[in-house]
Structures are given as C-alpha cells and as structure tokens.
N, C-alpha and C positions, 0 to 999 in steps of 0.2 A: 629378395634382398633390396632389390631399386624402391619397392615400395614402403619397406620400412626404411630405409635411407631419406626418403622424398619425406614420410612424416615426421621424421627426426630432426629435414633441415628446416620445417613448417614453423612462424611463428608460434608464440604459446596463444596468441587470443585466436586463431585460423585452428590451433588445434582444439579451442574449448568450444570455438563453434561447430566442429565438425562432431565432436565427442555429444553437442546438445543436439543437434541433429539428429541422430542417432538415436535419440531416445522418443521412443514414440510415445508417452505420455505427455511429454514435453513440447512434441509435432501438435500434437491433438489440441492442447490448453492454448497455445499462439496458432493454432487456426479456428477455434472458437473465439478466442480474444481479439482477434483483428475486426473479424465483421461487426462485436459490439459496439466498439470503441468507433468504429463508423459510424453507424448507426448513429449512437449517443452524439454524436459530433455533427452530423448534417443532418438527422431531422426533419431540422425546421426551414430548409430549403425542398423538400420533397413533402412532408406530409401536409396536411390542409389544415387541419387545425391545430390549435395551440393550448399550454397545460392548461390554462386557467380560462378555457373560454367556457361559459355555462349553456347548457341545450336545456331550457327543463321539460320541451319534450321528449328528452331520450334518456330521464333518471334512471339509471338501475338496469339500462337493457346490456341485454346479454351479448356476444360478439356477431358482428352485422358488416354486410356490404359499407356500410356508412362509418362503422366503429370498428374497426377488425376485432379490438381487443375489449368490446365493451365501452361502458360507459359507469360512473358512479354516482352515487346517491342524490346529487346536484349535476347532472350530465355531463360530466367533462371527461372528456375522449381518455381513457385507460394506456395508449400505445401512446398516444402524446407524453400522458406524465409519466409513463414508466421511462421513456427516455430522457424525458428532460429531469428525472429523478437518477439515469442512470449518470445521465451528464453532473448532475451535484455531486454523488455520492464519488465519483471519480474524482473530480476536483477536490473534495474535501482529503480524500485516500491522498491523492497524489503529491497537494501541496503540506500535508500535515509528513509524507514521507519523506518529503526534500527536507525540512524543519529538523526531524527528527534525527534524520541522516547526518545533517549538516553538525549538529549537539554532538550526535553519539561519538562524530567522529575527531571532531575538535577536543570532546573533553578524554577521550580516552588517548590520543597521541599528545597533548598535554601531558597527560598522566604516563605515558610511559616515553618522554623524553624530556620532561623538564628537571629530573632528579628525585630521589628518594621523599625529602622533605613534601616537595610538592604532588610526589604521586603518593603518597599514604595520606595527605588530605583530602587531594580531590576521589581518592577511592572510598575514601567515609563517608563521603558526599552520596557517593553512587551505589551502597549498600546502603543508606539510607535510603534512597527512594526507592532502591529495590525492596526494602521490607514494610513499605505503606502495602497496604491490601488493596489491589488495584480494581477492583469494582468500587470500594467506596472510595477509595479517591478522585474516583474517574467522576462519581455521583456529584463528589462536597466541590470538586472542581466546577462543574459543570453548573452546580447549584450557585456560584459566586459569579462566575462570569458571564452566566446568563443562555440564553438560547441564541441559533442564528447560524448561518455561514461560517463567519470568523470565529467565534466564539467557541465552536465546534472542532476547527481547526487547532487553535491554540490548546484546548484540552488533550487532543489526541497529541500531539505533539509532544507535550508534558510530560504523556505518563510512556512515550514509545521509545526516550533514548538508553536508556541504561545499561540493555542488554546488548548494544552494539560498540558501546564505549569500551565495555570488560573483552569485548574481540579485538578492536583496535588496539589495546593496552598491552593484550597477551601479544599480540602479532609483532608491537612495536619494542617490546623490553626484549623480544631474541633480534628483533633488527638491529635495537642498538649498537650489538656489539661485537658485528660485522665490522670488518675491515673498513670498508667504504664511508661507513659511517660515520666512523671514529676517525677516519682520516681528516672529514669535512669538521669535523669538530675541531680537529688540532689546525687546521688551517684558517679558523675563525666563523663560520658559520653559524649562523646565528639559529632561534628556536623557526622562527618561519620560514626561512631556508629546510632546516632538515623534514617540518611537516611534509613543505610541499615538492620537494625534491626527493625525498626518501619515501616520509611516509606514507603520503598518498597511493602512489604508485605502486607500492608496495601491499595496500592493504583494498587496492581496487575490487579484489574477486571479493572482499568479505561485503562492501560497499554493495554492490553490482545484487547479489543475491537477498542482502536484509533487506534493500528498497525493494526488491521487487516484494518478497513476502510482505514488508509492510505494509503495501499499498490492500492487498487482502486482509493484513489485520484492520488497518484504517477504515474500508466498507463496511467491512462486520462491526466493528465502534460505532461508525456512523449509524448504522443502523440500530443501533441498539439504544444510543443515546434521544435517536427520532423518536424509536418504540417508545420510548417513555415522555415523550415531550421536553426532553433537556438537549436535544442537537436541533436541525434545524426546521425550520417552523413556518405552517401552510400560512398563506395555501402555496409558498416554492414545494415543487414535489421533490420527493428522495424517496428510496426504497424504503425506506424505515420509516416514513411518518405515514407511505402509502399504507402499510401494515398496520400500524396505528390507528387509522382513519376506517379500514375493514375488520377490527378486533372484536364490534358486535357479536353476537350469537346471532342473530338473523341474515347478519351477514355473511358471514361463514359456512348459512347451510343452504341460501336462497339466494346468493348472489358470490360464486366463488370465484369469477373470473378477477373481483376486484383484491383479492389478496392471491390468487394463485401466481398470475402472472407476476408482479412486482417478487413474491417470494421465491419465484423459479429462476428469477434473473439474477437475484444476491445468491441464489445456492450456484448456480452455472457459471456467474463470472467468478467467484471466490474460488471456486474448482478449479477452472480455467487458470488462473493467477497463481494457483498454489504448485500445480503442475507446470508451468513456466519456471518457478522458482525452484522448484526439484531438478527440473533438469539442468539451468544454471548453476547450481552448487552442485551437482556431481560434475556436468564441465567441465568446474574452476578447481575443482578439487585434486589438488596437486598427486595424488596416491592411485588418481586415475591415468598418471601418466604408464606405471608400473603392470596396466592390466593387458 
C-alpha cells in the first residue's frame, strides 16, 4: 500500500520516466544511441585522420591496423566519414525535427484555438499537403531548391509537419473547453497566452515523442535524398551519399566494407531511435497510468 501510495504521489514526468525505464527495448535503443552520438560528436579530437584526406596508396584496402574500417576508392579512411557522415545525417534529422515540430505545433494550436473560421481553413491547408504523394514531392522539392546541407534541411522539414499539427488540433479542441481555459479566455487572454500557457504544456508528451521518431524519419530522408544525389553532396560524407558512392557492382562484391559499414550504422541508429520513441510514447501515454 505505501508503494502504490509513493507512486501515486510521484510526479507525471518521474512517473513516465520510470514507466520508460522499464521497458527494455527502450533501455537497449538509449544505450546504443548514446555511445553513437559520442562518437559522431568527438571523432575528430581522438581519431587521426579526417573525411576528406586522400591516401592513394591505400585505395580500396580493406580494414587494417591503419584503417579499422577500410578505406575507398580514392583512399580516404571509411571510420572517419562514416562519422563525420553520422555527424551530418544527425544534424540534418535534428535541425529539420526542431523546424517541423516547431510548424506542426504552431499551426495545429492555431487551428484548434483561434475559432471555427480559422480552424476549417488552416485544416484545408493541411489536408492539402497531406494529399501531395510524398515521394514526389519530397523529389520536385528537392529538384528546385537544389542540393546541400540546408537545402536538404528545408525539404525535410516541408514535407514532416502535418501529421503533428492534426495531434496538436485534436489535443487542443478537448483542451478548449476545459474550465481553465475558458476561464483565461473570459479574463482577457489573449491567442499567445493560451498557446503558451495551456497549450504547450499540455500537448508536451505528443511533442516529446514525434521529435524523437522524427529525427529517424529525417536520417532515413536524408539518406534517401543522398542516395540519389538530391540531399547533400561530396565529397561532405553522410550515410546516404556514402551508399551512393559504393552502389557500383564491383563494388558491392570486391570491396563491401565501403557500403556495409555506412549501411549498418543507418539500419542500427534508426532502430536505436525508433526504440527510444516506443518507449517514450507508451511512458507519456496516459492509459498507462491504469495498468
């Protein structure tokens, strides 16, 4: 009895931590995830060489005291640009997740507190962009604003807010009309007031859980958009142009360390990331208070 007493007088984020704890798929993916993200981050104060330096006596060799992870077709160290490829592909995920988050979340508590009028237009809005086919948009996007860093960023961002705007909207049209709400309304509160006073705070767990899966969707984008030469562009390494760069057939059957590893790291960190985000949305998930 004292210990379901003790969890009942627990906060709610101490109890979604303890509830994420708990899940050992969740354990596994943030302790895979921590040592990459190390890794990818210091590098280049521990390993010796750097993405873009050329050996060309060591084209093509395979992994060696000198190379752990190989070398490629113009010798440049394989463990170097896989990191500094994991370092991009993370930046591009991260900052294209803040972007998207930041859209999804503004235009859907627009839409479900600025009124009828204005939430039936900004929802036509967003059922438009929900019914562009999102591979070619993601293509004619990427075909206009070109290749690169940013460029890459801005596309992902574009096509990642919609489906977070239609959970903020639903969350925020049963908040409305709460007491509390309605009180601040009749008191004079204004639409920036009730965002960041009500709605935020209120739609944190949906927040908390889409970034994280986002930043997995955003790597695998990135990668994709690399794959084909429309994200970003050598010789900066990313995992997806590393893959681009090994898509030969000679290369793929006489030199696999140059696409294995870069394609082991997008399969392991997305797992990683996606398992992270499983267990933060069963956490935050209010229905697990009841189990």
């Amino acid at each position: 009895m004292a210990s379901l007493t003790h969890a009942g007088s627990a906060g709610p984020i101490r109890r979604a931590l303890s509830r994420f704890f708990e899940n050992g798929a969740a354990v596994v993916g943030l302790a895979i995830l921590i040592p990459i993200l190390v890794l990818t981050l210091t590098y280049d104060l521990w390993w010796l060489h750097k993405p873009n330096d050329i050996d060309l006596l060591a084209m093509n060799q395979g992994p060696s005291s000198a190379h752990w992870l190989g070398s490629d077709g113009v010798g440049r160290d394989i463990m170097a640009r896989l990191l500094q490829g994991g370092r991009i592909s993370l930046l591009v995920a991260t900052v294209s997740m803040a972007i998207s988050t930041f859209l999804g979340f503004f235009i859907g508590a627009i839409a479900g507190f600025a009124g009828r009028f204005v939430d039936g237009a900004t929802m036509r809005f967003v059922d438009l962009a929900m019914t562009l086919p999102p591979v070619i948009f993601l293509l004619v996007l990427a075909s206009i604003v070109g290749s690169g860093i940013m460029p890459t960023i801005f596309v992902i961002s574009l096509l990642s807010w919609p489906v977070l705007s239609r959970m903020v909207r639903a969350r925020l049209l049963e908040l409305r009309e709460r007491d509390f709400v309605v009180a601040s309304r009749g008191m004079g509160a204004g639409l920036w007031h009730l965002l960041i006073r009500h709605g935020l705070p209120n739609t944190i767990d949906i927040l908390v859980v889409y970034a994280t899966l986002q930043v997995a969707n955003g790597i695998l984008l990135e990668a994709g958009l690399s794959f084909l030469g429309l994200g970003v562009t050598p010789p900066e390494a990313s995992w997806g142009n590393m893959l681009n760069a090994a898509r030969a057939t000679h290369v793929l059957e006489n030199y696999p360390w140059q696409w294995m590893f870069p394609g082991g790291a997008l399969v392991v960190t997305v797992l990683a990331i996606n398992f992270v985000g499983d267990g933060l949305r069963d956490a935050f998930d209010p229905r697990s208070e009841l189990k």
